[in-house]
C-alpha positions in Angstrom: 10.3 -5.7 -51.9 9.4 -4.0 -48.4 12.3 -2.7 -46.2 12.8 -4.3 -42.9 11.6 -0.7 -41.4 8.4 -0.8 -43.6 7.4 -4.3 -42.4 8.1 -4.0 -39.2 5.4 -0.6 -39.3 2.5 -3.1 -40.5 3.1 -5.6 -38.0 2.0 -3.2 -34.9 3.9 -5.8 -31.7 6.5 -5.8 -33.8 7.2 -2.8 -34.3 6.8 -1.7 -30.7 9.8 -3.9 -30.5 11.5 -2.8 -33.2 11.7 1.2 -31.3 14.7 2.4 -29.8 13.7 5.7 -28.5 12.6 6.3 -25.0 9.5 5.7 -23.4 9.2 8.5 -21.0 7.1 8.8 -18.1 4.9 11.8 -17.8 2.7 11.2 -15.0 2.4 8.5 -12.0 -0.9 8.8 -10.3 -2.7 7.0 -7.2 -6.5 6.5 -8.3 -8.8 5.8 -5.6 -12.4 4.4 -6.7 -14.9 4.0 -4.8 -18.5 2.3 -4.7 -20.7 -0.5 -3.3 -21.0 -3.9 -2.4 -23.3 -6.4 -0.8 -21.8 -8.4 1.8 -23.0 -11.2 4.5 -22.3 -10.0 8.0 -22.0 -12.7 10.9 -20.4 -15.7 8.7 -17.5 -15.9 7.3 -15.1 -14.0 9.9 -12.9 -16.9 11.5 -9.7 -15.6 13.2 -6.2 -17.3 13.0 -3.6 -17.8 14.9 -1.8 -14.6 15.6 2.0 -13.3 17.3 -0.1 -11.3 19.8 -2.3 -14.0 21.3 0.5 -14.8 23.9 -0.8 -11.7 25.8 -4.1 -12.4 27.6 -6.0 -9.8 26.8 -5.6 -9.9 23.0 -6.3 -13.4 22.9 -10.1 -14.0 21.3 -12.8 -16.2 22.3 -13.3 -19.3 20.4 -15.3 -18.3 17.3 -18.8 -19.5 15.9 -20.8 -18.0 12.7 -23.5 -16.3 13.7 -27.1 -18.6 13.8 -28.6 -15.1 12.1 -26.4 -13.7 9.8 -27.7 -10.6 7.7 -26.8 -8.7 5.0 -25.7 -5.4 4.5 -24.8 -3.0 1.4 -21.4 -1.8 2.4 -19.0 1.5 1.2 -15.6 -0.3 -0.6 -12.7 1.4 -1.9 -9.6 0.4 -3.8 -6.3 2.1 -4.3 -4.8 1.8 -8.2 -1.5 2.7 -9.6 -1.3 4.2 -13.2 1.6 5.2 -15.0 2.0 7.5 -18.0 4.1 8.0 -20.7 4.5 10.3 -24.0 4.2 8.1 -26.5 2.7 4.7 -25.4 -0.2 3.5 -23.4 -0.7 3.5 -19.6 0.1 0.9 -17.0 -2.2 -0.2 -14.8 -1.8 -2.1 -11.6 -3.8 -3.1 -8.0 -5.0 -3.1 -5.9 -2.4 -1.9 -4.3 -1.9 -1.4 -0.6 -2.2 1.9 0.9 1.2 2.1 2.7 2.8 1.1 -0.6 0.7 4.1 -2.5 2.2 6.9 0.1 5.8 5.7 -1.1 4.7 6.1 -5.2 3.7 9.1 -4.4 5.7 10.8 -1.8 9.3 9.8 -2.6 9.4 7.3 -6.0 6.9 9.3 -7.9 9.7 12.0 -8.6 12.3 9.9 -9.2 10.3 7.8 -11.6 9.0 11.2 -14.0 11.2 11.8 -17.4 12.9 8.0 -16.8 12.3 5.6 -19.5 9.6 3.2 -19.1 10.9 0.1 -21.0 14.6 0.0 -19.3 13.1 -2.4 -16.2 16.2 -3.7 -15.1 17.8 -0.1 -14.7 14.3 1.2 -13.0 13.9 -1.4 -10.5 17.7 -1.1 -9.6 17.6 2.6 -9.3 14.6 2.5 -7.6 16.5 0.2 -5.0 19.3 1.8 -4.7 17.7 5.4 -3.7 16.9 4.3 -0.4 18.6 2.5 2.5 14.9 1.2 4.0 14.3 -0.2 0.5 15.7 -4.0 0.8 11.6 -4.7 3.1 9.0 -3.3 4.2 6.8 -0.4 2.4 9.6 1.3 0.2 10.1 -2.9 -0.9 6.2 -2.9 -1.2 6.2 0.7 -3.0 9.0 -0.5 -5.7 6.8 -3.8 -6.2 3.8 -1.4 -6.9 5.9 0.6 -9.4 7.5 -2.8 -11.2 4.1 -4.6 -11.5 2.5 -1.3 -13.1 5.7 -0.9 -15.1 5.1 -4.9 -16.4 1.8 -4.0 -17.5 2.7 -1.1 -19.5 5.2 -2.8 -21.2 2.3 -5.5 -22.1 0.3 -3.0 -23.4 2.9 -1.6 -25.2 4.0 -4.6 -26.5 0.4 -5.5 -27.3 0.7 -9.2 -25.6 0.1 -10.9 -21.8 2.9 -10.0 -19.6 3.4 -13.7 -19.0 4.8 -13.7 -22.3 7.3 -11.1 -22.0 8.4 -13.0 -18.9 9.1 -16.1 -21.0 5.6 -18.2 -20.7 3.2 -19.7 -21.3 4.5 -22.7 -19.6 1.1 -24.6 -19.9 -2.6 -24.5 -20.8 -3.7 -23.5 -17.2 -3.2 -22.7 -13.9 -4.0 -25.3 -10.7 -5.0 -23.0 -7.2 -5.7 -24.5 -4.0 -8.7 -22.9 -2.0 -7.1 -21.0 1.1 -9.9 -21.1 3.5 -8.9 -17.9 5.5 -12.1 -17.0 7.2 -14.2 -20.1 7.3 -15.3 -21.1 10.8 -12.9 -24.1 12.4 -16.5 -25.7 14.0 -16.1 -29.3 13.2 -19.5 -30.1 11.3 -18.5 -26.8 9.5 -14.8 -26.9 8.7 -15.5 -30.9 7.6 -18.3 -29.5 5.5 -16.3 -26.9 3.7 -13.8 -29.1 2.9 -16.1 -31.6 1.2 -17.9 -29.2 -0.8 -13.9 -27.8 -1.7 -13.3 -31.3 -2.9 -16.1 -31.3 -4.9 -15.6 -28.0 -6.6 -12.6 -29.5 -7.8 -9.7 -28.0 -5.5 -7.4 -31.1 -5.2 -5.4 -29.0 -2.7 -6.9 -27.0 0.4 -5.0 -24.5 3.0 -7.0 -24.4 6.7 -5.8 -21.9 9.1 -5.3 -23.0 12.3 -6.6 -20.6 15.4 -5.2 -21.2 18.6 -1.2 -21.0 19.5 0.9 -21.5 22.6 -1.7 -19.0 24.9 -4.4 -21.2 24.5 -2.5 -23.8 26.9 -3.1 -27.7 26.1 -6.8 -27.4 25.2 -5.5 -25.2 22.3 -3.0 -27.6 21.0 -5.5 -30.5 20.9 -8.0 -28.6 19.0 -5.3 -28.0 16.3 -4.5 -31.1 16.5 -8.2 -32.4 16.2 -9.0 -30.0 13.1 -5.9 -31.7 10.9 -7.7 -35.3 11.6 -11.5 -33.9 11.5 -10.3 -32.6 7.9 -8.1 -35.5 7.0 -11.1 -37.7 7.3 -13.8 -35.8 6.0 -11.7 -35.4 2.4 -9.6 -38.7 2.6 -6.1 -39.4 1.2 -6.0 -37.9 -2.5 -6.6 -34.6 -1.3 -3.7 -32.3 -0.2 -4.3 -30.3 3.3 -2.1 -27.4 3.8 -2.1 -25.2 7.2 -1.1 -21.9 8.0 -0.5 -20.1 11.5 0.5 -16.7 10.4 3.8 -16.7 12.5 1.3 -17.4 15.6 3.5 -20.1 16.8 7.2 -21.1 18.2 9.6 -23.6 17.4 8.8 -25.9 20.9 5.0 -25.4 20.3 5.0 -26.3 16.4 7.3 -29.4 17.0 4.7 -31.1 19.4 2.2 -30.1 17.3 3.7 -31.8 14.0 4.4 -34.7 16.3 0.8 -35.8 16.7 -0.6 -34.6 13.2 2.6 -36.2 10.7 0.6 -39.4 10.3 -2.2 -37.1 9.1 0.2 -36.1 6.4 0.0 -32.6 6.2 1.4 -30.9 2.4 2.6 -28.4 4.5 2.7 -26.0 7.9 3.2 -22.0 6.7 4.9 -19.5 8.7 4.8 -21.5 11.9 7.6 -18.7 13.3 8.3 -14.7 12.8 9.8 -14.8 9.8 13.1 -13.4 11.0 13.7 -16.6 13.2 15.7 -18.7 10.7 17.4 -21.2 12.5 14.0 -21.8 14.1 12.6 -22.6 10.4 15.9 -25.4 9.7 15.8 -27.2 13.1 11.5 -27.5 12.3 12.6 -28.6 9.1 15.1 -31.2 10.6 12.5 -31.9 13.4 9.2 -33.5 11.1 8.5 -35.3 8.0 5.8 -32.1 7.4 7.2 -29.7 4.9 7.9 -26.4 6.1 6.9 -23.2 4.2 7.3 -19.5 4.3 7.6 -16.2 2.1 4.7 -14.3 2.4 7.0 -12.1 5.3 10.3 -12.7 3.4 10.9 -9.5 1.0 13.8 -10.3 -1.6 16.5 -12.6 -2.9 18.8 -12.1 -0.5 16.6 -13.3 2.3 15.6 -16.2 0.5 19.1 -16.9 -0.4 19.8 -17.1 3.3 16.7 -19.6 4.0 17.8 -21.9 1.0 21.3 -22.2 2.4 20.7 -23.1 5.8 18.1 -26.0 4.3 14.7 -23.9 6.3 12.2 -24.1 3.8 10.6 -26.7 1.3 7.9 -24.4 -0.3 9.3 -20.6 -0.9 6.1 -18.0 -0.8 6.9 -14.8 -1.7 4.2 -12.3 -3.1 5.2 -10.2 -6.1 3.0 -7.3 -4.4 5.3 -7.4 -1.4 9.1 -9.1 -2.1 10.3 -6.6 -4.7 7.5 -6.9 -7.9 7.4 -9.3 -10.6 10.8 -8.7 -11.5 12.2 -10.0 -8.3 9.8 -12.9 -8.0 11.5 -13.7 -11.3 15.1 -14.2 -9.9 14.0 -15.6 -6.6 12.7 -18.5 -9.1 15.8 -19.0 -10.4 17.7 -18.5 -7.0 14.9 -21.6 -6.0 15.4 -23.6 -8.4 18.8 -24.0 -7.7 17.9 -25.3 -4.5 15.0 -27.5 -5.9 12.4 -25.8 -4.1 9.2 -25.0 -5.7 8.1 -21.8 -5.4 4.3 -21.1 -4.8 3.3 -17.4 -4.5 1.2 -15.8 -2.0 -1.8 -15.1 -3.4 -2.7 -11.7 -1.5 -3.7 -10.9 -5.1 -3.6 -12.6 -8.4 -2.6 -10.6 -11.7 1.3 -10.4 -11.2 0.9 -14.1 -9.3 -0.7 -15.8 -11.7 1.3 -13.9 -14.9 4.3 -15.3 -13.0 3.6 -18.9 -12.6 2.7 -18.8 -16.5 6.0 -18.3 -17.2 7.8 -20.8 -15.5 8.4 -24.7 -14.9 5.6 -26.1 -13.1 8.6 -27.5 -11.4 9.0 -24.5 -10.2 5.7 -22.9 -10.1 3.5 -25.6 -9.7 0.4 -23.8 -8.2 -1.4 -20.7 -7.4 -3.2 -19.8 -3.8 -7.3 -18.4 -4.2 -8.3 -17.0 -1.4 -11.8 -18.0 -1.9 -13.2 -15.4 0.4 -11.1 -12.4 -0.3 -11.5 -12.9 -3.9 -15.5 -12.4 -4.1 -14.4 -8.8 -3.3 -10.9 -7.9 -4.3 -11.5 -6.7 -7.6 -15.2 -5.4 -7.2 -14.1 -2.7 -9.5 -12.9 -4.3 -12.7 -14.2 -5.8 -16.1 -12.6 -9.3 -16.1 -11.4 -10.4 -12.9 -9.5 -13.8 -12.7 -12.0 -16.5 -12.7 -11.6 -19.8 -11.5 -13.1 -22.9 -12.9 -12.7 -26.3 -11.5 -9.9 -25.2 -9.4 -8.0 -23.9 -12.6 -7.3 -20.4 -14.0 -7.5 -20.4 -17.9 -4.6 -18.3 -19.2 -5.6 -14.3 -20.1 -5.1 -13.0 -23.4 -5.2 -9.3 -22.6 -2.2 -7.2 -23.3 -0.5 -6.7 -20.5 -2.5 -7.8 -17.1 -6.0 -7.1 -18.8 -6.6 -4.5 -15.9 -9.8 -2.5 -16.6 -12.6 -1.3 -14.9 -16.8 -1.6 -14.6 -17.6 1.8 -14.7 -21.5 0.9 -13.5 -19.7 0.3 -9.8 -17.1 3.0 -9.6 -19.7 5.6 -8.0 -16.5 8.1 -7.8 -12.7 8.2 -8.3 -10.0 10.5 -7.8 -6.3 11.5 -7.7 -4.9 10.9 -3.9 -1.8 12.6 -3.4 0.0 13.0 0.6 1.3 15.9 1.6 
């Protein structure tokens, strides 16, 4: 009969589990690749509604796609994290941003060298502690880097999805809802768009409105003229979302929601700088429209203080920004609580989409695509997430399934800051 210890040796996930020693990291490295693209110039480039058009002279002209557009065979770069260990595979994570990469490599990079890889919660509390900036901003986006890269290591070593490790799968699939960032508001356009959305299967859709308390009354009404111009081109079973990127006040998004509430908006997103709670719970007192935020809000604890003053129906956080996958986590829990779904911002979609697998669809009941963004965002790898029918098909891939198309990485290399 086989010993425990020789069974668990032909039985390779198992056996990864079965290990008690260390996983030490040896290296953590910033790859840059770089390459080509072909991109459509002239279309495509709608602005939203933005803090900084209260000022005059950053306020910008109504919009229109270009009659002419051409095309053009651009330079793109992305920034990836990879982490190294002695005796297990690396982890593999972005793209990441590049205020988050100086962080790794200038001030968690050292810390992170001889620690072991597979003790997560000690890591990412460590990694919290070392720094008083760390609770937002960069060092919060640096540590996310590090605990998404650290996720997928552990899949890899592990030898399954990372969704799994987290608990998951929770379901078959994954629903998105097309976030049209960049599509022009022109009426014939935007009512266009949305009909073709609709047919492509997105039950849901997220507009982003462009004009905010600057643009005066004429503003306002064209806002307010978009919600029922979409409204009626999709009809009733389709869910319209909008988002004003903290372009707007309290006053201004309270008249707004006043004429648009028999439009039945699913919800308005970040209608305030995020630090303005109160704002969010008297808006939230002030409509029947559901209020959401997250993308800005970095962390339990500022979640914690949203949920308990009653601000928010539909928490956003992104795992690339509010502390990593492993904060996502307990901010799920923390919503939960509080019965408030949580719905990821979907600046990018491996730690997102690994996420939502493993929870409730109570919880995580959808992902956000943002459909332009995405035809780019991961030029560089093998096996992207695809979307069919407005559904992502769960990945199978150890860990996040990260790997590159080396026919479009024209060259790569180690960035390090001094």
């Amino acid at each position: 009969m086989l010993s425990r210890r020789r069974f668990l040796a032909t039985v390779p996930a198992a056996a990864a589990f079965a290990q008690t020693k260390p996983l030490k990291i040896t290296a953590v490295e910033i790859w840059e690749l770089r390459g080509h693209h072909d991109t459509v110039r002239g279309i495509d480039q709608q602005f939203q509604a933005n803090p900084l058009f209260i000022y005059d002279e950053l306020r910008r002209p109504p919009y229109a796609d270009s009659p002419r557009p051409t095309t053009a065979n651009v330079a793109v770069s992305a920034l990836y994290l990879k982490i190294k260990t002695d005796g297990g595979p690396d982890g593999l994570y972005g793209p990441i941003d590049k205020e988050a990469a100086i962080v790794v490599d200038e001030q968690l990079k050292p810390f992170l060298l001889g620690k072991d890889a597979l003790a997560q919660e000690k890591l990412w509390d460590q990694l919290y502690r070392s720094n008083r900036h760390a609770r937002r901003g960069a060092f919060l986006m640096a540590i996310s880097a590090v605990d998404n890269t650290l996720w997928d290591l552990r899949g890899r070593y592990f030898k399954t999805p990372v969704y799994r490790l987290l608990g998951g799968p929770t379901r078959d699939s994954i629903e998105a809802y097309g976030s049209c960032l960049g599509f022009s508001l022109e009426p014939e356009k935007a009512q266009a768009r949305a009909i073709q959305l609709r047919k492509d299967g997105f039950r849901y859709q997220k507009w982003f409105l462009a004009y905010g308390p600057g643009d005066g009354p004429e503003g306002l009404k064209k806002n307010v003229d978009l919600v029922r111009l979409l409204r009626e081109a999709v009809g009733d079973e389709t869910e319209l979302m909008f988002d004003v990127y903290s372009g707007w006040d309290l006053t201004y998004t309270l008249a707004w929601a006043k004429q648009v509430e028999r439009y039945r908006p699913r919800w308005i997103e970040e209608a305030t700088q995020a630090e303005k709670i109160d704002s969010f719970a008297q808006l939230r007192k002030g409509t029947s429209i559901p209020i959401a935020s997250g993308e800005h809000i970095q962390g339990r604890w500022e979640v914690y203080n949203y949920l308990k003053e009653g601000a928010l129906n539909v928490v956003q956080c992104d795992p690339e920004w509010c502390g990593g996958t492993s904060e996502l986590q307990k901010i799920c829990a923390l919503a939960s609580i509080f019965d408030v779904p949580v719905i990821p911002h979907g600046h990018a979609l491996h730690a997102a989409l690994h996420l939502i697998a493993s929870q409730s669809p109570a919880v995580c009941p959808l992902a956000e695509y943002l459909i332009i963004k995405m035809r780019s965002h991961y030029h560089f790898e093998k096996n992207p997430p695809v979307l069919k029918n407005a559904h992502f098909t769960l990945p199978t891939a150890p860990g996040y399934g990260i790997e590159f198309d080396e026919s479009k990485v024209q060259s790569q290399s180690i960035l390090t800051w001094p």
